[in-house]
N, CA, C and O atoms as a GROMACS GRO file, in nm:
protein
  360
    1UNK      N    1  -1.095   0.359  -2.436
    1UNK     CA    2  -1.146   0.241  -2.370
    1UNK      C    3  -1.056   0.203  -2.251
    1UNK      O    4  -1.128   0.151  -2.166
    2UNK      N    5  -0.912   0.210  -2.206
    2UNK     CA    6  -0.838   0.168  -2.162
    2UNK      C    7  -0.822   0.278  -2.071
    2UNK      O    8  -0.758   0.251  -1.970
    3UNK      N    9  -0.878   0.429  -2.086
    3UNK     CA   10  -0.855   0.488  -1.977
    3UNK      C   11  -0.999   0.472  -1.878
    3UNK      O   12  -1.009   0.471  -1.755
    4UNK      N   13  -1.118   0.459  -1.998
    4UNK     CA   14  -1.243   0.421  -1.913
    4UNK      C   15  -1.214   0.308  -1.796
    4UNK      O   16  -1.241   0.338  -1.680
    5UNK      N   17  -1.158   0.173  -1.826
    5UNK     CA   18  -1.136   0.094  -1.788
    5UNK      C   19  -1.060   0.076  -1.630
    5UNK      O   20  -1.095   0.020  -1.526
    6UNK      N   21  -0.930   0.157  -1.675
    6UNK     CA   22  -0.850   0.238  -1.525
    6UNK      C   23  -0.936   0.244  -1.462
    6UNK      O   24  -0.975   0.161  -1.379
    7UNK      N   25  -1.015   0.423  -1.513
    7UNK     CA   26  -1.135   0.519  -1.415
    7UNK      C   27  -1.254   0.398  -1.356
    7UNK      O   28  -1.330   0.418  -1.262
    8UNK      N   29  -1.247   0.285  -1.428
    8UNK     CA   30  -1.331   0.218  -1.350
    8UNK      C   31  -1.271   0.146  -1.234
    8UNK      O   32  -1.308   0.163  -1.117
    9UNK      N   33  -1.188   0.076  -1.267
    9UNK     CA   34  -1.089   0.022  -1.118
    9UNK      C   35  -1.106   0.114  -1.041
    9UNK      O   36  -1.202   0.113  -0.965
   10UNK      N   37  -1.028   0.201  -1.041
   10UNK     CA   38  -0.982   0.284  -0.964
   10UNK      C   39  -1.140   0.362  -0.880
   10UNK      O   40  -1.135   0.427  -0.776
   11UNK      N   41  -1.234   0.342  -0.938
   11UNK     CA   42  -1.354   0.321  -0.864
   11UNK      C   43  -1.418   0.283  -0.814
   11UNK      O   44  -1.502   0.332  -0.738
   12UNK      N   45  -1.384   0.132  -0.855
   12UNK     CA   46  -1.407  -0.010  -0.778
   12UNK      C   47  -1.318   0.004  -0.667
   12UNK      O   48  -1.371  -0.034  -0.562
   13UNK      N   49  -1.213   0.041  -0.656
   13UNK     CA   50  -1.115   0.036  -0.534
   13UNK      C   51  -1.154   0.164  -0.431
   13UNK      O   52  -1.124   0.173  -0.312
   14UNK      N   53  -1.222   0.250  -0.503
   14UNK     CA   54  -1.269   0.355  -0.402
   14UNK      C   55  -1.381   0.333  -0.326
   14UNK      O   56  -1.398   0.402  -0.225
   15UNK      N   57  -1.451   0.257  -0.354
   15UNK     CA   58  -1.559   0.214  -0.279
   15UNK      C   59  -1.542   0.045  -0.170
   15UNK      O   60  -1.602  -0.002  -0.074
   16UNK      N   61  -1.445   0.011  -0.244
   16UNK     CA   62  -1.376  -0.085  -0.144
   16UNK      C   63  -1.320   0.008  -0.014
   16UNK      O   64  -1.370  -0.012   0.096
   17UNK      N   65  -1.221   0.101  -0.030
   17UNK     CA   66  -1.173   0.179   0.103
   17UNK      C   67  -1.281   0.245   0.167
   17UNK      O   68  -1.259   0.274   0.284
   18UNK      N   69  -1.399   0.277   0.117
   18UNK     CA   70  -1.508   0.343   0.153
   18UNK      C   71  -1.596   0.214   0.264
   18UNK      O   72  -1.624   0.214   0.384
   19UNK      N   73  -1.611   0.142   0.182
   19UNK     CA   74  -1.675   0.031   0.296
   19UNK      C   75  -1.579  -0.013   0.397
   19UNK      O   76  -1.632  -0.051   0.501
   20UNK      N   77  -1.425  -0.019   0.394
   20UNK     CA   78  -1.346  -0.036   0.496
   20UNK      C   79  -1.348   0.070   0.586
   20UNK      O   80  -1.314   0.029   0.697
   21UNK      N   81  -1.371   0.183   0.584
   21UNK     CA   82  -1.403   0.300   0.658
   21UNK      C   83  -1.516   0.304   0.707
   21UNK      O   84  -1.550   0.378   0.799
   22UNK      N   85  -1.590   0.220   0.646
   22UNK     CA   86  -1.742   0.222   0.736
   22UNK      C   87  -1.697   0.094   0.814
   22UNK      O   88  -1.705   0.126   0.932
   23UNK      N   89  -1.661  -0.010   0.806
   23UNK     CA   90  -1.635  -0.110   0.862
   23UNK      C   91  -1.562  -0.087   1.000
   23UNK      O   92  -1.588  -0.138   1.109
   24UNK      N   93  -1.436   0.028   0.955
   24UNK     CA   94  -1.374   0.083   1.085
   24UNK      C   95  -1.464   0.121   1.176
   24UNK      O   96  -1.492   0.045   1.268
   25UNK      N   97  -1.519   0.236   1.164
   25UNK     CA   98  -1.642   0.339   1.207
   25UNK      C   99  -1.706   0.256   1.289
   25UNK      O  100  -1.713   0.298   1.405
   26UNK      N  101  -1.764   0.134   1.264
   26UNK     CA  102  -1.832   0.066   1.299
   26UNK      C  103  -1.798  -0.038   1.397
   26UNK      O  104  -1.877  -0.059   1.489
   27UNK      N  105  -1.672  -0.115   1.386
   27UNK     CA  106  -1.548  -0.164   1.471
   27UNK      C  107  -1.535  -0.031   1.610
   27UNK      O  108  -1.526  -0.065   1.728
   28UNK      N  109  -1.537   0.063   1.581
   28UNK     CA  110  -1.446   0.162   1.651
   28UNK      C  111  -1.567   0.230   1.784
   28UNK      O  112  -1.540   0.287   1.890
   29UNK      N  113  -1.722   0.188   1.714
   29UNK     CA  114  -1.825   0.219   1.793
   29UNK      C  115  -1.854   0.140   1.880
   29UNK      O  116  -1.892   0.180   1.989
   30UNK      N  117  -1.842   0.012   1.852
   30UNK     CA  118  -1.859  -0.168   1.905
   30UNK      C  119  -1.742  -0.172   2.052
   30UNK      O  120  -1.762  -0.230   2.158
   31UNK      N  121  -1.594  -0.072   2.002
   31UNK     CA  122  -1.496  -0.124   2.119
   31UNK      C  123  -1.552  -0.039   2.197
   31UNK      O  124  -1.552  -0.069   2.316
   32UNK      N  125  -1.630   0.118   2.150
   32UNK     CA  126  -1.640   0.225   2.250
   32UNK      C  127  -1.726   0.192   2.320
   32UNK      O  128  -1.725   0.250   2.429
   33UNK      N  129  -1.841   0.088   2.296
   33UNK     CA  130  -1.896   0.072   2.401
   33UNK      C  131  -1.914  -0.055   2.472
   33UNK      O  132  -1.989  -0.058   2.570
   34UNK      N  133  -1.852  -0.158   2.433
   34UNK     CA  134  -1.713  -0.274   2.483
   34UNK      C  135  -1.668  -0.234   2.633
   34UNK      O  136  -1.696  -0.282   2.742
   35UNK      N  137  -1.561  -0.093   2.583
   35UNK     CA  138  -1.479  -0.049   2.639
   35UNK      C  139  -1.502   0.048   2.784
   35UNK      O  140  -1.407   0.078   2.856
   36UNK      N  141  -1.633   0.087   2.810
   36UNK     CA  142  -1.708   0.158   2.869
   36UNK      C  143  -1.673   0.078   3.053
   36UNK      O  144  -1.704  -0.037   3.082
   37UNK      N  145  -1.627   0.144   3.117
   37UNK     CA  146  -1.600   0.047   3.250
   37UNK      C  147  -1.725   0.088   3.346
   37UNK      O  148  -1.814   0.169   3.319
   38UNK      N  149  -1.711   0.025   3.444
   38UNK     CA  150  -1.838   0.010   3.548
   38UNK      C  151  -1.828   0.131   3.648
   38UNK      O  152  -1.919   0.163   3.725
   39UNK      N  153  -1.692   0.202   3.636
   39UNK     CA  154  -1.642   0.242   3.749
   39UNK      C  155  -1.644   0.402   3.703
   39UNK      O  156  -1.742   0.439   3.638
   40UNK      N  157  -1.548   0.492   3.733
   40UNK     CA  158  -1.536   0.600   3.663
   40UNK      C  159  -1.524   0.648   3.520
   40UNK      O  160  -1.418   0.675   3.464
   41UNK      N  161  -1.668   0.658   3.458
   41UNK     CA  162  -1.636   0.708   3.296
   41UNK      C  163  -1.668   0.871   3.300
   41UNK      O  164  -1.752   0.943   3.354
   42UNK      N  165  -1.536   0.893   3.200
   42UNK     CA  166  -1.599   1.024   3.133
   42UNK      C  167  -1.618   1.041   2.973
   42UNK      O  168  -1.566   1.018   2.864
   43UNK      N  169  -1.802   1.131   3.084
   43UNK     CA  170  -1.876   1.126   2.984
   43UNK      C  171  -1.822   1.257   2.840
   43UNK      O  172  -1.848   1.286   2.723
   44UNK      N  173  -1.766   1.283   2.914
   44UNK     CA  174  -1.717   1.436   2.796
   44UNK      C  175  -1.672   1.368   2.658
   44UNK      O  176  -1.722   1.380   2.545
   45UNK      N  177  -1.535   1.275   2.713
   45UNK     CA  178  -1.448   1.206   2.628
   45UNK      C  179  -1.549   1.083   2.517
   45UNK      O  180  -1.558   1.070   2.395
   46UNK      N  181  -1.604   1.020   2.618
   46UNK     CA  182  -1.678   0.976   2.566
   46UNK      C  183  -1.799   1.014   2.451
   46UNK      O  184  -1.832   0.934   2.364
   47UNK      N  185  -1.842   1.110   2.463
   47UNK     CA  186  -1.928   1.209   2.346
   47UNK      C  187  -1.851   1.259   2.277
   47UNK      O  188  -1.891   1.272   2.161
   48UNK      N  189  -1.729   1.306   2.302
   48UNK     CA  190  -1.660   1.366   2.176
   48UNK      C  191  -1.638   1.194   2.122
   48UNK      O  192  -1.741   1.159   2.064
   49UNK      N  193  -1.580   1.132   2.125
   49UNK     CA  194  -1.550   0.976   2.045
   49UNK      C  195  -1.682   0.900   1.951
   49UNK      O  196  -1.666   0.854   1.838
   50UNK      N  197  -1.797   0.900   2.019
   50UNK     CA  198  -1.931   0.929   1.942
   50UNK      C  199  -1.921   1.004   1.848
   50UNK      O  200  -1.951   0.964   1.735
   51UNK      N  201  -1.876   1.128   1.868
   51UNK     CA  202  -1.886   1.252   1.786
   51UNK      C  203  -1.836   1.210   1.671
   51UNK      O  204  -1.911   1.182   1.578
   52UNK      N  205  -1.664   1.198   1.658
   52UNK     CA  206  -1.531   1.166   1.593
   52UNK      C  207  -1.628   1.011   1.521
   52UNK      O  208  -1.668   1.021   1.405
   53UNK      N  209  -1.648   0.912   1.580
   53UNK     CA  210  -1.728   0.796   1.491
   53UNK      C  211  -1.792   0.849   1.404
   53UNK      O  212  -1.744   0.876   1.294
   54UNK      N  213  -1.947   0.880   1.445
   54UNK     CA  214  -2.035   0.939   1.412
   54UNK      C  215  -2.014   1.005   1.244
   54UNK      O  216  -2.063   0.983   1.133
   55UNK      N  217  -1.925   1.082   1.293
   55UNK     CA  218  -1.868   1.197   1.180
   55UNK      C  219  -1.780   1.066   1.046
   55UNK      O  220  -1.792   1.037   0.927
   56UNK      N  221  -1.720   1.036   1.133
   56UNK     CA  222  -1.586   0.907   1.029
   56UNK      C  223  -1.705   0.853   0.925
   56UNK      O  224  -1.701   0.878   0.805
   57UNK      N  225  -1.823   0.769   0.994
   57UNK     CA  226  -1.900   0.670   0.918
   57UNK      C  227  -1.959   0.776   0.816
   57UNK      O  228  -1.948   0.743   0.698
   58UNK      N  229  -2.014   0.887   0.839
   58UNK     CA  230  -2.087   0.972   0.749
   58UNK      C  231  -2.010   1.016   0.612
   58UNK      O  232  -2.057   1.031   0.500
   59UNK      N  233  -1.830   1.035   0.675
   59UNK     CA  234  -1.787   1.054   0.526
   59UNK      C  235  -1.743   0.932   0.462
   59UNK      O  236  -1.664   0.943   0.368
   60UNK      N  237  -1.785   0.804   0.504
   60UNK     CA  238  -1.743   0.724   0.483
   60UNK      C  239  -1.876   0.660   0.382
   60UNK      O  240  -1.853   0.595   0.280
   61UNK      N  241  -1.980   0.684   0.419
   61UNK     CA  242  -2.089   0.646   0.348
   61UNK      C  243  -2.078   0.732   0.214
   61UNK      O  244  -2.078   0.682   0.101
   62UNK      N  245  -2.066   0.914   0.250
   62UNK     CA  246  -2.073   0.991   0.168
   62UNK      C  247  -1.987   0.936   0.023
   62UNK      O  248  -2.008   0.963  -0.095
   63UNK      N  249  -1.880   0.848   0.088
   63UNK     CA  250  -1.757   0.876  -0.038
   63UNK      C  251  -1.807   0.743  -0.094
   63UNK      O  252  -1.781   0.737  -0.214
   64UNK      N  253  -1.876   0.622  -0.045
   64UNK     CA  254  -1.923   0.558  -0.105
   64UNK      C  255  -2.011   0.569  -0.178
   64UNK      O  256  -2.009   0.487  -0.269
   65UNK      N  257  -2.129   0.668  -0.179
   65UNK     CA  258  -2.185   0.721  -0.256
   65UNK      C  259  -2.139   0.806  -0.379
   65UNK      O  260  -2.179   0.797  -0.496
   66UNK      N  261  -2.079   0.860  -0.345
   66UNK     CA  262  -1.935   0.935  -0.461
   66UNK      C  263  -1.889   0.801  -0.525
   66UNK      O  264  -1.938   0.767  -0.632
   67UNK      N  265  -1.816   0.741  -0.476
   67UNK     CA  266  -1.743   0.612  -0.516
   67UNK      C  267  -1.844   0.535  -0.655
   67UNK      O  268  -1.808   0.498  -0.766
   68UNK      N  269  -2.003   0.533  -0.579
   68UNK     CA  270  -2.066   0.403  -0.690
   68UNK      C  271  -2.101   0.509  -0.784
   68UNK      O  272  -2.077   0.471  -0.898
   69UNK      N  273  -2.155   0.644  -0.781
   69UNK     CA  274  -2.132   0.744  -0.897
   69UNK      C  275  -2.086   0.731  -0.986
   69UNK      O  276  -2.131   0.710  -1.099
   70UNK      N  277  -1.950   0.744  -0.934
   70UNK     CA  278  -1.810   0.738  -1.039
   70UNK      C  279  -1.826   0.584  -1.106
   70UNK      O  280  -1.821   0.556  -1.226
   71UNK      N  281  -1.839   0.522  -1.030
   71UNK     CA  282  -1.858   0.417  -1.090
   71UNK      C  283  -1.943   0.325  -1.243
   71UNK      O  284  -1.917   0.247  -1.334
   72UNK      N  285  -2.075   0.416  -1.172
   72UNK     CA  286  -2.174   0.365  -1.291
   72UNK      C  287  -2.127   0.472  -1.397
   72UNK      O  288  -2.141   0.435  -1.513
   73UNK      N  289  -2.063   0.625  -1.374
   73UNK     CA  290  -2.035   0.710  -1.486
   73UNK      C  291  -1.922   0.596  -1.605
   73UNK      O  292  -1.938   0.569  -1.724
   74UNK      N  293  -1.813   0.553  -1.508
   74UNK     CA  294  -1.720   0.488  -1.611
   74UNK      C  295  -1.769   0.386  -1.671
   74UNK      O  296  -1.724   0.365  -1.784
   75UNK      N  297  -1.911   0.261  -1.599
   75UNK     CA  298  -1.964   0.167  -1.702
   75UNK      C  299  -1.986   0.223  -1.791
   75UNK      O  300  -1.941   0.181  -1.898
   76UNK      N  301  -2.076   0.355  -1.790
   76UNK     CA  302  -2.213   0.421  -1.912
   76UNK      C  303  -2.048   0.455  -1.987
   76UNK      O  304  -2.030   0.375  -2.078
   77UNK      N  305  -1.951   0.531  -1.975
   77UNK     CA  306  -1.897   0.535  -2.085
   77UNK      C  307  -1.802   0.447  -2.141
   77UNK      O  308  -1.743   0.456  -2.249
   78UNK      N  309  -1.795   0.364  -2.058
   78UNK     CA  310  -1.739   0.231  -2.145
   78UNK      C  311  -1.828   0.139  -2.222
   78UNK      O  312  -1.794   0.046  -2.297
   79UNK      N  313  -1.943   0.178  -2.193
   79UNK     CA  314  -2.017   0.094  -2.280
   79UNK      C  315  -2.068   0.199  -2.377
   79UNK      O  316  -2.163   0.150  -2.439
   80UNK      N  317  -2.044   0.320  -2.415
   80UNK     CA  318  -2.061   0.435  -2.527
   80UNK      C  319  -1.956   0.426  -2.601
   80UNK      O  320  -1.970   0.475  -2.713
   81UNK      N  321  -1.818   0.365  -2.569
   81UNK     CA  322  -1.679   0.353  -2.612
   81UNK      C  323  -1.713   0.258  -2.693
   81UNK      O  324  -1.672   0.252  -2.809
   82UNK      N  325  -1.795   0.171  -2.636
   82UNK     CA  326  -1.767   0.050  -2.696
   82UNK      C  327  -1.852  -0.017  -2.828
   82UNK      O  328  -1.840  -0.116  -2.900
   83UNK      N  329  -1.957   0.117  -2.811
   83UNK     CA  330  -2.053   0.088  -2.900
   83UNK      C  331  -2.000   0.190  -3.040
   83UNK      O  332  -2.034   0.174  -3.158
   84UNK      N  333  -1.942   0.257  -3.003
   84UNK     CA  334  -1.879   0.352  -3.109
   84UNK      C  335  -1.773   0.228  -3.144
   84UNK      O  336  -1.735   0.267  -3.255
   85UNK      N  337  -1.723   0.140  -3.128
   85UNK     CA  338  -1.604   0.050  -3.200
   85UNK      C  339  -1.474   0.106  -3.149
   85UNK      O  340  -1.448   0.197  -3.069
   86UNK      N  341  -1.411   0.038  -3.210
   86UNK     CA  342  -1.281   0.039  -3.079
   86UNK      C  343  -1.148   0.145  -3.254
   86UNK      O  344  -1.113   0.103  -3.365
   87UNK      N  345  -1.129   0.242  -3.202
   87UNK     CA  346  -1.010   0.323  -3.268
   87UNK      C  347  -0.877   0.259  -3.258
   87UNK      O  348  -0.803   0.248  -3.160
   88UNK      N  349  -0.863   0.222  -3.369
   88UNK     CA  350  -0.721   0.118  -3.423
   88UNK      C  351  -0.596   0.245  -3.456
   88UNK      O  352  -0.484   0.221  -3.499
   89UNK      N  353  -0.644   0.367  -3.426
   89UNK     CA  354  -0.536   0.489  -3.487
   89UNK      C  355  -0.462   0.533  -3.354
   89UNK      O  356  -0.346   0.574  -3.350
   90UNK      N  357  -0.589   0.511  -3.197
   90UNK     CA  358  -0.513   0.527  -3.112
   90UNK      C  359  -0.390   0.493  -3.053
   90UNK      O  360  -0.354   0.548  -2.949
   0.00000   0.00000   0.00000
């Protein structure tokens, strides 16, 4: 029960850094085009930084998806732990 419990934090906290990574991603797209001047841009630099975003938010969603996985796996077996009764030998 107590390691289910961990594996669940520690899942809850993975999907917290996961939405802060999308949050970045998303911050980081907002300055890029903020940041865009009137005068001489390059466009090269500029598409690779799209690119580099682009890419950040995707594994950032991905691992949140991983993240709530893990997540609902450690409810379902904390609540299988729990229905079996709690081992007083452990």
């Amino acid at each position: 029960m107590l390691v289910s419990a961990i594996a669940n934090f520690q899942a809850i906290g993975a999907q917290h850094r996961a939405g802060m990574a999308m949050m970045n991603a998303s911050n980081n797209m907002m300055s890029g085009v903020r940041n865009i001047g009137a005068g001489e841009t390059n466009f090269n630099a500029l598409h690779q930084q799209d690119v580099k975003n682009d890419t950040d938010m995707a594994k950032a969603q991905f691992m949140y998806q991983v993240a709530s996985a893990w997540k609902k796996h450690t409810e379902a077996q904390m609540k299988k732990e729990l229905n079996k009764g709690l081992d007083y030998k452990a």
